[in-house]
Each structure stands twice: as structure tokens, then as C-alpha cells.
VMD Tcl script that draws the C-alpha trace (Angstrom):
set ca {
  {-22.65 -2.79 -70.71}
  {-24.30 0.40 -71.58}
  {-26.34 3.44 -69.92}
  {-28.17 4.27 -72.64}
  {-32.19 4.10 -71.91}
  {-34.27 4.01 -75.15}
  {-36.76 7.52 -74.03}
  {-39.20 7.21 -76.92}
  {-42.12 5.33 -76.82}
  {-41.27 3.67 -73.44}
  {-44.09 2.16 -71.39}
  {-45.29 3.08 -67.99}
  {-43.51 0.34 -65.96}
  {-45.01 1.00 -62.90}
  {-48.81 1.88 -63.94}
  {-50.70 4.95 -62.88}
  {-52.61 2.53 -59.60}
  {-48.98 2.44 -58.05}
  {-46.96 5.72 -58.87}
  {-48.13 7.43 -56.25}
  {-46.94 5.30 -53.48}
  {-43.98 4.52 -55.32}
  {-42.71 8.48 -55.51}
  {-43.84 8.95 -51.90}
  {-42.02 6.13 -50.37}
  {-38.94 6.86 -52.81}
  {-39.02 10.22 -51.61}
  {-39.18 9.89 -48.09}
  {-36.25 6.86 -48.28}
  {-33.98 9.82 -50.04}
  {-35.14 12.46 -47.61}
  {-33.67 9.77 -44.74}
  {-29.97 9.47 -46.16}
  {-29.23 12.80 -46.79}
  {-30.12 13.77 -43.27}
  {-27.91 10.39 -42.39}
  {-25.31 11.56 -45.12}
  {-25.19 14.82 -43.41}
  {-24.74 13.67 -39.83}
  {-21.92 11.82 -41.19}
  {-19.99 14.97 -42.15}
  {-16.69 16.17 -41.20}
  {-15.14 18.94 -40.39}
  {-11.62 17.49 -40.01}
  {-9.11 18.88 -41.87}
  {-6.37 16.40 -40.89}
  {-5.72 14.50 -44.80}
  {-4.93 11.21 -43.08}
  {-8.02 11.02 -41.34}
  {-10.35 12.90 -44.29}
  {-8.81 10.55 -47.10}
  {-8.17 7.01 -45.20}
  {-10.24 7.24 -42.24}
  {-7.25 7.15 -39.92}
  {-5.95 4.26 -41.63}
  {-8.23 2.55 -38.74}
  {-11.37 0.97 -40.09}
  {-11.50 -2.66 -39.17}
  {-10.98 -5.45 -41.42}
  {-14.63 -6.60 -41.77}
  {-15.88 -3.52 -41.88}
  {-13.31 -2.22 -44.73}
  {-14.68 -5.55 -46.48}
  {-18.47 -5.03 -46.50}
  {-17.58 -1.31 -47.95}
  {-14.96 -2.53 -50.58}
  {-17.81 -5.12 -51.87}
  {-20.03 -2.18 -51.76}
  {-18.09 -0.80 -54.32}
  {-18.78 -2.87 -56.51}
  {-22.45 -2.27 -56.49}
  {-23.10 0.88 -58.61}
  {-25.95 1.55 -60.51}
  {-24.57 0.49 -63.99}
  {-23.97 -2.86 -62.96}
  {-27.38 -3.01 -61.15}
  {-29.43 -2.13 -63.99}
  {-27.12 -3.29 -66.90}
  {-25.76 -6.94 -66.12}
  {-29.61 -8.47 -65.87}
  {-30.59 -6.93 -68.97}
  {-27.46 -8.11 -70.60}
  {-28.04 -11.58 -69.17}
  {-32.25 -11.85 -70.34}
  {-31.08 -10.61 -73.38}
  {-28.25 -12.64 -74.55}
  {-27.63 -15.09 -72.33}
  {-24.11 -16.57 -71.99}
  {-22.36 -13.50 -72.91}
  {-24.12 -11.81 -70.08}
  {-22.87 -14.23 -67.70}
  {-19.60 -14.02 -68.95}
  {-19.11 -10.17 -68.58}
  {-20.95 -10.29 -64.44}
  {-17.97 -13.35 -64.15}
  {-15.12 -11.31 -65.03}
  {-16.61 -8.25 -62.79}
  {-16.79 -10.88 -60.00}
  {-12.78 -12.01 -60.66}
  {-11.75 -8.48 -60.60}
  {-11.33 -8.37 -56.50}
  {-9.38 -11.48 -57.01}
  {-6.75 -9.96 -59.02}
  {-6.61 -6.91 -56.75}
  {-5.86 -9.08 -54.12}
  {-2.74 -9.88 -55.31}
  {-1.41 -6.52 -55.36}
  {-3.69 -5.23 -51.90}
  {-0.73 -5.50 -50.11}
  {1.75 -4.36 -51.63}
  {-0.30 -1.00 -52.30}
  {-1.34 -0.76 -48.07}
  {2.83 -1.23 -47.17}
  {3.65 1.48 -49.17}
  {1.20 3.73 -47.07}
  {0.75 5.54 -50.52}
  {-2.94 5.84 -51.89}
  {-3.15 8.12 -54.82}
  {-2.01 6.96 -58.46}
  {0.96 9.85 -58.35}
  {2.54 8.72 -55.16}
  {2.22 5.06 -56.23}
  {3.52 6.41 -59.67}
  {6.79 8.58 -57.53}
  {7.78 4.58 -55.99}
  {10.49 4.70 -58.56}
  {10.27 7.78 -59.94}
  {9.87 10.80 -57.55}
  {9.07 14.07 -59.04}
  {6.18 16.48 -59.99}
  {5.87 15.04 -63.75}
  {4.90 10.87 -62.15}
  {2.66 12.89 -59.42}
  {0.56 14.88 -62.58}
  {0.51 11.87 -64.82}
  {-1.22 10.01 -61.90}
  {-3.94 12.91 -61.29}
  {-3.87 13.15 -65.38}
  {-4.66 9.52 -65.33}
  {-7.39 9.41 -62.46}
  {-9.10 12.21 -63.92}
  {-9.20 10.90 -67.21}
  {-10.77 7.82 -65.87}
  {-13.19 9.41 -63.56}
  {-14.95 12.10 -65.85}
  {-16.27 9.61 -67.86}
  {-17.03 7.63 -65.74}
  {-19.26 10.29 -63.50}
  {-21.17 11.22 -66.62}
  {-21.98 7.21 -67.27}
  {-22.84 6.61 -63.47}
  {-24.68 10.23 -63.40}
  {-26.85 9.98 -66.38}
  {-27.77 6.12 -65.73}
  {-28.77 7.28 -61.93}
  {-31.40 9.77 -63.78}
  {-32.87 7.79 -66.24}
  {-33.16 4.94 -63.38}
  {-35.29 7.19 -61.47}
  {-37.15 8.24 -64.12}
  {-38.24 4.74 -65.07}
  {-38.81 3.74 -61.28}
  {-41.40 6.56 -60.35}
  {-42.70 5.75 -63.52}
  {-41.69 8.96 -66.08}
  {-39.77 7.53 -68.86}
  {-40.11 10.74 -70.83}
  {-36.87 12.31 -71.95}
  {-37.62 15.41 -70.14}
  {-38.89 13.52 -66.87}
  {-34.92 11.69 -67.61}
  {-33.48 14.72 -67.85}
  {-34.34 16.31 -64.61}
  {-33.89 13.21 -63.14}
  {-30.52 13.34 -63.79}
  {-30.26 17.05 -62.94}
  {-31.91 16.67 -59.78}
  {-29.79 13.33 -58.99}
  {-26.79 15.50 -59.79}
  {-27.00 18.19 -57.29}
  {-28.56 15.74 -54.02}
  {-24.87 13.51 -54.69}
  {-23.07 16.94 -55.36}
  {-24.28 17.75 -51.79}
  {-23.44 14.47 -50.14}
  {-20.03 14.09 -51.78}
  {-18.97 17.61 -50.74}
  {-19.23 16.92 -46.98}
  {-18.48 13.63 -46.73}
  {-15.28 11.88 -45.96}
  {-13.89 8.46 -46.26}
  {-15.27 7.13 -43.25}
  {-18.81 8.99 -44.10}
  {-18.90 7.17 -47.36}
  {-18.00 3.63 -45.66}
  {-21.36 3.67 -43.60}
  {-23.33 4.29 -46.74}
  {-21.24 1.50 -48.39}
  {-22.25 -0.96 -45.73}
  {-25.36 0.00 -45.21}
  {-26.08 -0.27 -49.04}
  {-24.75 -3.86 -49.42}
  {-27.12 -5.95 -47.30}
  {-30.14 -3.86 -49.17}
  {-28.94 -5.21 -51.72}
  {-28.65 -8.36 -51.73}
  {-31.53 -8.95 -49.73}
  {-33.17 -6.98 -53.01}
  {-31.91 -9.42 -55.41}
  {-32.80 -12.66 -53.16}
  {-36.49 -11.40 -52.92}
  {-36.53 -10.91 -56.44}
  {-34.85 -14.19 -57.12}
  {-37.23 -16.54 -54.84}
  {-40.47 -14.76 -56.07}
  {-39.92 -15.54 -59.63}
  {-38.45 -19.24 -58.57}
  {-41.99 -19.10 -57.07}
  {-43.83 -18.51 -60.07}
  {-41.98 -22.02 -61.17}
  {-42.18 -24.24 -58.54}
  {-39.26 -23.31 -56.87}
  {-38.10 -25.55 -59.88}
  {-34.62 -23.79 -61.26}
  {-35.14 -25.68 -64.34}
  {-37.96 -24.62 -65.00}
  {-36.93 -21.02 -64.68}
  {-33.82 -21.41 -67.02}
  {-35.42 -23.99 -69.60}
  {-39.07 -20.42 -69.42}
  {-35.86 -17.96 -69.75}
  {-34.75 -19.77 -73.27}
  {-37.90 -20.24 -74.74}
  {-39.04 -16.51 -73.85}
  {-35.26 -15.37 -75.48}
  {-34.98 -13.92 -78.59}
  {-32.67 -16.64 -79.92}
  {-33.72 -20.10 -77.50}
  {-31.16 -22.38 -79.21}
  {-28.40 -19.56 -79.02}
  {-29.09 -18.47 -75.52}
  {-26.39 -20.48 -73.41}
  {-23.23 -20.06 -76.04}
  {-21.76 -17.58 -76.86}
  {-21.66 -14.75 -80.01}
  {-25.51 -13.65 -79.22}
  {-24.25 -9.75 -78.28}
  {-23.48 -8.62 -81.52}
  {-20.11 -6.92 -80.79}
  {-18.45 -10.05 -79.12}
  {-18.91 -11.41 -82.49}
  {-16.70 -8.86 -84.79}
  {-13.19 -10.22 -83.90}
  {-14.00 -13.31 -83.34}
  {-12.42 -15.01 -79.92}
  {-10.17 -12.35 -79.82}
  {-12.19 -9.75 -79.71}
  {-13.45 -11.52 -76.87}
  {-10.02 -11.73 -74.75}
  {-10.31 -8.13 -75.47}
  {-13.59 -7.51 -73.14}
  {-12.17 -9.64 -70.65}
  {-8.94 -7.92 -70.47}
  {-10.80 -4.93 -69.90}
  {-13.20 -6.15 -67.62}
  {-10.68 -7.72 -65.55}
  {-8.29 -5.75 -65.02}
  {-10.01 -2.08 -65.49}
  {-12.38 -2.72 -62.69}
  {-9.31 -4.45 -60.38}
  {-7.19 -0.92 -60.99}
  {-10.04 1.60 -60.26}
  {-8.41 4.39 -58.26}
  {-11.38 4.94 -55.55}
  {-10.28 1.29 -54.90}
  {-6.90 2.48 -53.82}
  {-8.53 4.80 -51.37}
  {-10.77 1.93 -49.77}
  {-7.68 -0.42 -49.14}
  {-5.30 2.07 -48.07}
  {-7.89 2.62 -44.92}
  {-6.92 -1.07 -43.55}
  {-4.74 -1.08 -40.09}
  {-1.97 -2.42 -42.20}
  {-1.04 -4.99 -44.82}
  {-2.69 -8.48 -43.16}
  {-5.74 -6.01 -42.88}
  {-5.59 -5.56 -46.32}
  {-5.85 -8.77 -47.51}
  {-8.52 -9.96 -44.66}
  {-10.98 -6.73 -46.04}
  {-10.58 -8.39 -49.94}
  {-11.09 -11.45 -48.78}
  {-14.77 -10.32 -47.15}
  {-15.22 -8.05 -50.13}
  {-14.36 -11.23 -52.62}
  {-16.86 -13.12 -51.14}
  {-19.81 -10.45 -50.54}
  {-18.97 -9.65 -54.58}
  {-19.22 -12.97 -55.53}
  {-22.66 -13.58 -53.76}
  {-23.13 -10.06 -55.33}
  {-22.69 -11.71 -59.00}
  {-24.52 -14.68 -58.29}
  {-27.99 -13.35 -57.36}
  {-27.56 -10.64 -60.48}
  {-27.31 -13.21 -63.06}
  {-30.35 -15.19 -61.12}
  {-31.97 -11.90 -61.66}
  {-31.09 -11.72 -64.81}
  {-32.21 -15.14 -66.02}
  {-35.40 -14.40 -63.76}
  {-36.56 -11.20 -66.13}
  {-35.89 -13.30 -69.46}
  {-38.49 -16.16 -67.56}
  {-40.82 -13.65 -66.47}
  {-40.96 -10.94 -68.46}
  {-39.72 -12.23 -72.04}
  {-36.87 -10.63 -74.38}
  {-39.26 -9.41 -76.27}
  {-40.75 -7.19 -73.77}
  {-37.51 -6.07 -72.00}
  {-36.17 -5.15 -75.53}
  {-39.39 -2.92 -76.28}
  {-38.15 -0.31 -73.13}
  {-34.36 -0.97 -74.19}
  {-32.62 -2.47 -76.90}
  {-29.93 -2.95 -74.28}
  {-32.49 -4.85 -71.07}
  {-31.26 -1.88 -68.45}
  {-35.30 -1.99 -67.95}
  {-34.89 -5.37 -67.28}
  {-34.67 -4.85 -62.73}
  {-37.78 -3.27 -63.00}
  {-40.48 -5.21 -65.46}
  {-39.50 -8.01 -63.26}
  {-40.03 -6.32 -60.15}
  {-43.26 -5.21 -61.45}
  {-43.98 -8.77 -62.84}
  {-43.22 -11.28 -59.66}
  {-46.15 -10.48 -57.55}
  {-50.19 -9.17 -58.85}
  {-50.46 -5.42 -59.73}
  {-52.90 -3.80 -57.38}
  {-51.05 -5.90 -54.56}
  {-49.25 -4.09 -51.89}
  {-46.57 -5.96 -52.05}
  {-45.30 -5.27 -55.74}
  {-44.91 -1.56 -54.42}
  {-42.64 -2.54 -51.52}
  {-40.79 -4.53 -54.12}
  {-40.56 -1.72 -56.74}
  {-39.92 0.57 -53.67}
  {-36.87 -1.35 -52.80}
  {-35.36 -1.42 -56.25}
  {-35.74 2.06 -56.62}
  {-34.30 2.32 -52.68}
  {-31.18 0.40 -53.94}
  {-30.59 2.25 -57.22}
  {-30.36 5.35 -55.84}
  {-27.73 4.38 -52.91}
  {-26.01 2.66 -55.71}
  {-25.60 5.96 -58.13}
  {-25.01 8.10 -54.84}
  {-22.03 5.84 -53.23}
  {-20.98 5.32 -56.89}
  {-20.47 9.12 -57.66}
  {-19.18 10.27 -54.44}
  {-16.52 7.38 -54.17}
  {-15.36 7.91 -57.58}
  {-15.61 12.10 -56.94}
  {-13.97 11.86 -53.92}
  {-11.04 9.86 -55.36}
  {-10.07 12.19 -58.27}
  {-10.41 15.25 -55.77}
  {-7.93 13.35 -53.73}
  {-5.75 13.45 -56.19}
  {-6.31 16.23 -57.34}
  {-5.69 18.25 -53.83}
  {-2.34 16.05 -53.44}
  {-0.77 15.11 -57.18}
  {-1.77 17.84 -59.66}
  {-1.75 21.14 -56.83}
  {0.54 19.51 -54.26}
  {2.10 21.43 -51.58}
  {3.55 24.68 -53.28}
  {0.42 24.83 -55.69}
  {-1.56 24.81 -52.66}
  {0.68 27.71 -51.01}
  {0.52 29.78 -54.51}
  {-3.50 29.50 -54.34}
  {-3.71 30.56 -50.56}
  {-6.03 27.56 -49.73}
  {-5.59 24.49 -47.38}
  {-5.68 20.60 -48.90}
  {-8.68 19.80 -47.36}
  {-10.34 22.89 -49.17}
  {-8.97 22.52 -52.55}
  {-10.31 18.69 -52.37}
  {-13.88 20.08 -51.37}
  {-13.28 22.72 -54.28}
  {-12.45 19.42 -56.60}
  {-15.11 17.54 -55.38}
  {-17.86 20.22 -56.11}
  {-16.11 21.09 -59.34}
  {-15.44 17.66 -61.03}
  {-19.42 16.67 -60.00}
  {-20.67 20.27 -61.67}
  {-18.57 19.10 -64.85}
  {-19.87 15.52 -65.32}
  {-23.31 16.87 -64.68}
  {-22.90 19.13 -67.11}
  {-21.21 17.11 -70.13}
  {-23.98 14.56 -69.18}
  {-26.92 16.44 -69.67}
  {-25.38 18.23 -73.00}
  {-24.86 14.70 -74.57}
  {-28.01 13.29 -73.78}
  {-29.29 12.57 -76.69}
  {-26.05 10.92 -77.90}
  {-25.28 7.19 -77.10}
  {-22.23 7.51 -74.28}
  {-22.57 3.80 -73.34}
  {-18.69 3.27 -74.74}
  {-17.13 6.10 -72.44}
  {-17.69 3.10 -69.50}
  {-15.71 0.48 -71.53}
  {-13.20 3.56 -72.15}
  {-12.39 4.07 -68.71}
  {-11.80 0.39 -68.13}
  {-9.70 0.45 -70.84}
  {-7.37 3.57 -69.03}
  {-7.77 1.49 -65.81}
  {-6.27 -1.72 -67.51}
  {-3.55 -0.06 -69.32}
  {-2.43 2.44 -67.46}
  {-2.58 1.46 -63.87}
  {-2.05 -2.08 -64.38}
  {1.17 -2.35 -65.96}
  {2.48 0.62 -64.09}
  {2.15 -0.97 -60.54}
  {3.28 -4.32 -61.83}
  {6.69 -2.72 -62.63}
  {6.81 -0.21 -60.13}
  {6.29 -3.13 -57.27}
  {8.23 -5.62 -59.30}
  {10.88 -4.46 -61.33}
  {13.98 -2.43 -60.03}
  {14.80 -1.49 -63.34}
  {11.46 0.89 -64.04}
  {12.61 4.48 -63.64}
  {10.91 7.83 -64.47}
  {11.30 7.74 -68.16}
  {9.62 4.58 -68.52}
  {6.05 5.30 -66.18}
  {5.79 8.29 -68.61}
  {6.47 6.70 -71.49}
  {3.87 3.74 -70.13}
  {1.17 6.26 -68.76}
  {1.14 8.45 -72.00}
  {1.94 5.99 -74.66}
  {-0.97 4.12 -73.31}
  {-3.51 6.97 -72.94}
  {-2.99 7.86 -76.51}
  {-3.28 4.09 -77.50}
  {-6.86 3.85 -75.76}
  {-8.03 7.04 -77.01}
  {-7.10 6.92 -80.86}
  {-8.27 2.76 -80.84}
  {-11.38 3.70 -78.86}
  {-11.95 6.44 -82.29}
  {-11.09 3.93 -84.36}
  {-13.06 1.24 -83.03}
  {-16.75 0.32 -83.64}
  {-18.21 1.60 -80.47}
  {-17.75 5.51 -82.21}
  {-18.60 4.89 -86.01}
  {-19.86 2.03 -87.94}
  {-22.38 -0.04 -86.06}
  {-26.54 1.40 -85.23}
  {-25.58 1.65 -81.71}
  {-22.55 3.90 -82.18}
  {-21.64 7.29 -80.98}
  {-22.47 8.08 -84.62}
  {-24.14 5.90 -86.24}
  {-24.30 7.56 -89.70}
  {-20.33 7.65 -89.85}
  {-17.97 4.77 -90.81}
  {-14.55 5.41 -89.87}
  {-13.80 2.47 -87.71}
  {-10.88 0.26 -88.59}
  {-10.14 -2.14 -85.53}
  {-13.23 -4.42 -85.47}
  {-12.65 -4.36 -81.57}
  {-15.04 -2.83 -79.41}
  {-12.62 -2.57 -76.51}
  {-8.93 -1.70 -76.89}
  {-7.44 -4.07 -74.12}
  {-5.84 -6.77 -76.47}
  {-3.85 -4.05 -78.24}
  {-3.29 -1.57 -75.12}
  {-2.55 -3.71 -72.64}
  {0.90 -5.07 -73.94}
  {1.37 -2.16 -75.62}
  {1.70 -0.34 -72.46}
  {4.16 -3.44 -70.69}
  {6.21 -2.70 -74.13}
  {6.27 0.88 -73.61}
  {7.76 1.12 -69.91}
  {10.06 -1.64 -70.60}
  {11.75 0.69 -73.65}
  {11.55 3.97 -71.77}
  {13.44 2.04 -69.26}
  {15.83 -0.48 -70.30}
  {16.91 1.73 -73.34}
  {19.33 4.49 -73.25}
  {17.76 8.28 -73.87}
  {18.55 9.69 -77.05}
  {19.67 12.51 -76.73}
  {22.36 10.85 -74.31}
  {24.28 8.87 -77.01}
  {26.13 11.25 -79.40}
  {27.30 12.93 -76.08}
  {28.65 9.18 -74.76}
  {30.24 9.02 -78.19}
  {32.28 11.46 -78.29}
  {33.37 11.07 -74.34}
  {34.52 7.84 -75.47}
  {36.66 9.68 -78.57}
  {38.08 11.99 -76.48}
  {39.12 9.51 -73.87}
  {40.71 7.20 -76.75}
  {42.77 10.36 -77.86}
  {44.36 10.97 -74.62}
  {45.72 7.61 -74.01}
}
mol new
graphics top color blue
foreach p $ca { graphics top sphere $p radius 0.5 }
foreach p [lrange $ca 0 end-1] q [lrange $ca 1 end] { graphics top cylinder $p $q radius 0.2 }
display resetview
């Protein structure tokens, strides 16, 4: 998946007939949920009730919001591009996004009884102290930045398309402007605040995607066939498009460069920690694992209409075509909302106006549940209670302060590197996600025998290991759609680090804690003399 929008030379995918009604309606719909955002505000400065609602939101409710966390505006735009443009592989990534709330599941539980929902307290289950609490904010942060600059920066260039600007300066402010409006909303809003948006965004969407879905079947017949058998011929590679290997990186390692992405996908979207936030608000355990369930189920129908979407824009629209505005399809939502129904009709604006409606509550619930995580952690792991006292402020204001501080930064690192491809800082925070989190609650919920010395080595080890194989790996050097392009110094043909990291990490926090410390044994040894010599 990528973020990166090909600026120069782009077409007008909206034409000059519509913009107009398309940036007034757009306007007017974003004009509406910040006055809704804003009557959702807070002013409680009770933690329990500003993090986790309460711990009170009911079970279906919880669900709807948890699946609406899994709609941001990367996976809108990207996964249907991916699919028209290479088929099977596509598919394959929007299936493992779709099994990720299936191997939450199995650990939903277990994370609500411990009435814990940052990564540091999680982290302190077995080893309590001020050095697991900062390598859970270090860890959260690390994944979030990058994350925020990915989900900021596709938001803006989204926009830009939709109102029909694809100019890099039009992107630009885009982004700026997107920026500051979620800056806003995720300042003042609270867990509960965010949940409304989440399920308010959900139905939108997939009543989105279903329109989109039955007006191309439409053009067909209403023959599915039809559609898949217009999708391969319009492809770029017909007798390649269902198998797999036609997304040029899934074909450097071979198949296990491809257990790799899976890994990744899997398990990085499973460990996200605004995810830890969203459960922790159930009534208690059973609540838990009812909200996934409803959340499993929304995702899945989630999935399903995205890859209809996305074989929809290969039928419509062509490969060719979408690959003209991006190399990568991420124009691929719009041509084929612009496609399905005659241009000068009223209702291919009400279609466009929808898309654009549902990308922007996608980036907005995206940043601010992401924002509002790492200032969680932030306010409770990295200042905790004495940092708070040395700074003079409350918890509640230091996580605003976070908040507005971690959304200025992203914004800011976002629109310095825009002219640099930043697609592989998504995959990278997977990657954290998967080896970090992962193995560290497996052993922490699991294994007695996981102590202090072994989360550190674990969370460290395997933060170093996904940074220096992400800089070593094809996605920075090497390849034309690198971080730099005209450099070679890649030398792991694997695009994401999981295969490596993964039981790399397991490895690490089974040494640091099954193994005596170093600096322990000479002082054990000569106990032992001394002991001897007496008797």
C-alpha cells in the first residue's frame, strides 16, 4: 500500500461542469461535523472517563466503532487501486487486513481483564517500573508518527483530487488545511466523542462502496462475470491478473518475501495501540469479545465491497487509465466514481460527493484515534504521575498538550517530505506493531517466566531490527519507487521486515529472560568459592 499521489501531469478527475458543486457540497458536509465534533467535546477531566469512556459503551456500539477503525483513508483509497492494478496480490493484502480483528480477538480479553490500556501498563504486567512504562510510550510513539504523516498527507492529496486540484500546491494546502480542521477536532474530543464519529462513519461507508459496486455491476448486466472477465482484459497483464507476483515487490524474495507482507499485515494492524483504547472501553471481558465479534463482521463486509470496488475500477475505468493519475491506482475510488453514471448527470456529483464525504471522515477519525492514543500514553507512561507534578500540569492537560503537539509534528514532517516517496513509513509501522507488541503480550499474558529484562531486551532489540532492515531493505534504496531511488544500498531483498523481526523479537525476550545477567555470574562464582572454603 502506498500514499504517494503522482502530482504531475494529473488529469482533472472531476471536470470543470462539476467542481463547483462538488467543493460546495464537500464544504458544507465538513462545516456539519466539526460543529457535531465540537458538540461532542468534553470538559471532563476524570482519565477513566476521557480515555475509556467510563469503561461503559455497549457491546454493539463498541463494535460498529472498532470496525470503524479499520476504515481510514489509506485503505480507502489504496486497496482498490492495488486490486485494478494487480489483481490477486491486491486481494491478498485487503484479506489479511480483514483477518487482523480475528487475531485480536484472541487476545481482546485478556487485554479488557487486566483493566490496563496503554502499551506501558500492559508492558509493567510482569515487569513494573518506569523503564517497561517509557518503552511502551517509546514504542507507541514510534508507531504513531509515521503513521500520522502517512494518514495526514494521503487525507490532503485525497481532497485535492476530489474537488478536482491535483496540482502539487492545491495537495499541499490540502494537506495543511486537513491538518489543522483534525488538529482541532482531536484536541477536544474524547473517547466517547470519537466513537460517534466512528459509527456514524461506518454505515457511510459501506453504503458508499455498495452504490459504487451495483452501478458498475449495472453497466454489465448485473452479470459478475462479466465485470471480472471486462476487469482482466482492461488489466495491464490479463493472463497474470488472478495469480500472484504481478506487484513487483512481492516478487523479490520469492514466497518468502511474501510470508513477510502477511506477517506484517496480520499482525501489525491486530497490535495497533488506538485498538487497545477501543477495547478497553467494553463493560468487561464477555463485552470484549461480543464488540470484535460485531467489528469482525462489519470489517469483513468492509473488505468485501473494497475489493468489488476494486475489480469495478479495473472494468470501468481500465489499468491503463488509473495508472496515468498513479502508478500506484490510489486514483482508482474516484475515476470510477466519476465513470459509473453520465457526466453532466446529477447523480455522478452525489456520487463523487459521497466519496469525498467518506474520505474525509476516514482521514479525520483516522488521525484523531491514532493522536489520541499516543497522547494517552504519553500523559500516563512517558510523564506519569511525578513528571506530571514536576511540570505543574494535570493528566488530562498534558494529553491535550500531546495531542496538539504530536498532530503539529506529523503535519509538519509531512509537508517537508512531500516531494519524497513516504509510502514505506506505513509498512514500517506495521512492522513495530508486529514485532514489538505482538510478541510482548504473548509472553507477558502467557509465560510466567518473562520478567523486566526480557520486554526490554524484546521491545529494543526489535525496534532496532525493524529500523536498520527497513534501511537495508528495498523500499529505501534500490528500486524506482524508493525513498531514493538513485541510491543502491539495499541488501535484504524484503520489502517488509516481518519474517526476520518477528522471531527475532520471540528470541530476544526469551534470552533476556530465561538467561542469567552477566554481570551476575563472576559474583555467583566466587560466592560459591567462598562457601566451598568454609566447609
Amino acid at each position: 500500500m502506498t500514499t504517494y499521489l503522482l502530482s504531475v501531469g494529473s488529469p482533472d478527475l472531476i471536470g470543470s461542469a462539476a467542481r463547483g458543486a462538488v467543493i460546495t457540497a464537500f464544504f458544507v458536509f465538513i462545516g456539519l461535523c466539526l460543529l457535531w465534533v465540537f458538540t461532542l467535546a468534553t470538559q471532563d477531566d476524570d482519565p477513566e472517563r476521557l480515555y475509556v469512556a467510563g469503561r461503559s459503551l455497549p457491546p454493539v456500539f463498541n463494535g460498529v466503532a472498532m470496525a470503524g477503525e479499520q476504515i481510514t483513508v489509506v485503505i480507502l483509497v489504496s486497496l482498490p487501486g492495488a486490486i485494478a492494478l494487480f489483481g490477486y496480490d491486491g486481494v491478498s493484502t485487503a484479506v489479511d487486513s480483514a483477518l487482523a480483528l480475528g487475531v485480536f480477538l484472541l487476545l481482546a480479553s485478556r487485554i479488557r481483564a487486566t483493566r490496563r490500556y496503554t502499551l506501558g501498563e500492559l508492558f509493567a504486567l510482569r515487569a513494573e517500573g518506569p523503564g517497561t512504562r517509557i518503552a511502551g510510550a517509546v514504542v507507541t510513539l514510534c508507531i504513531a508518527v509515521p503513521l500520522l504523516m502517512v494518514q495526514l498527507r494521503a487525507g490532503g492529496i485525497t481532497a485535492a483530487l476530489l474537488i478536482g486540484m491535483p496540482t502539487e500546491t492545491a495537495q499541499v494546502v490540502c494537506t495543511v488545511l486537513m491538518g489543522f480542521l483534525i488538529t482541532c477536532f482531536a484536541g477536544v474530543a474524547d473517547l466517547r466523542g470519537t466513537s460517534f464519529i466512528q459509527v456514524a462513519k461506518v454505515p457511510i461507508a459501506l453504503a458508499t462502496l455498495a452504490a459504487l459496486t451495483l452501478l458498475a455491476l449495472r453497466l454489465f448486466d448485473w452479470s459478475p462475470e462479466s465485470l471480472l472477465s471486462a476487469a482482466m482484459d482492461k488489466s495491464m497483464s490479463p493472463d497474470d491478473y488472478l495469480s500472484p507476483g504481478l506487484w513487483a515487490h512481492t516478487a523479490d524474495f520469492g514466497p518468502l518475501g511474501t510470508i513477510s507482507d502477511h506477517i506484517v499485515v496480520i499482525l501489525g494492524t491486530a497490535m495497533m495501540p488506538h485498538l487497545l483504547l477501543r477495547v478497553s472501553a467494553s463493560r468487561d471481558a464477555s463485552a470484549a469479545r461480543r464488540s470484535l465479534s460485531v467489528a469482525v463482521g462489519l470489517t469483513g463486509l468492509f473488505y468485501l465491497l473494497l475489493i468489488t470496488a476494486g475489480v469495478a475500477a479495473a472494468a470501468v475505468v481500465g489499468s491503463g487509465q488509473i495508472g496515468v493519475v498513479d502508478v500506484k491506482g490510489q486514483g482508482a475510488p474516484i475515476l470510477l466514481a466519476s465513470e459509473v453514471l453520465p457526466h453532466h448527470s446529477t447523480g455522478r456529483i452525489v456520487v463523487i460527493v459521497l466519496v469525498a464525504c467518506v474520505a474525509f471522515l476516514a482521514v479525520l477519525t483516522a488521525v484523531a484515534s491514532v493522536t489520541f492514543a499516543a497522547a494517552v500514553s504519553v500523559a500516563r507512561d512517558l510523564f506519569g504521575q511525578k513528571g506530571r507534578t514536576r511540570i505543574g500540569i494535570g493528566e488530562p492537560a498534558v494529553m491535550r498538550l500531546s495531542v496538539v503537539t504530536l498532530c503539529a509534528v506529523s503535519l509538519l514532517l509531512a509537508t517537508a517530505l512531500y516531494r519524497y516517496p513516504i509510502e514505506f513509513l506505513l509498512a514500517f509501522s506495521l512492522s513495530l506493531a508486529a514485532t514489538c507488541v505482538f510478541p510482548a503480550l504473548v509472553y507477558s499474558f502467557l509465560w510466567t517466566g518473562f520478567d523486566r529484562r526480557g520486554l526490554l531486551w524484546l521491545v529494543y532489540g526489535g525496534l532496532s531490527l525493524c529500523a536498520l532492515l527497513t534501511l537495508a531493505s528495498p523500499a529505501v534504496s534500490g528500486t524506482k519507487y524508493a525513498l531514493l531511488p538513485d541510491q543502491d544500498f539495499n541488501l535484504i531483498p524484503l520489502h517488509t521486515p516481518g519474517l526476520i523481526s518477528v522471531p527475532a523479537a520471540f528470541l530476544l525476550g526469551w534470552l533476556g529472560s530465561a538467561t542469567r545477567p552477566w554481570e551476575g555470574t563472576p559474583r555467583t562464582r566466587r560466592t560459591a568459592l567462598r562457601e566451598g572454603r568454609s566447609q
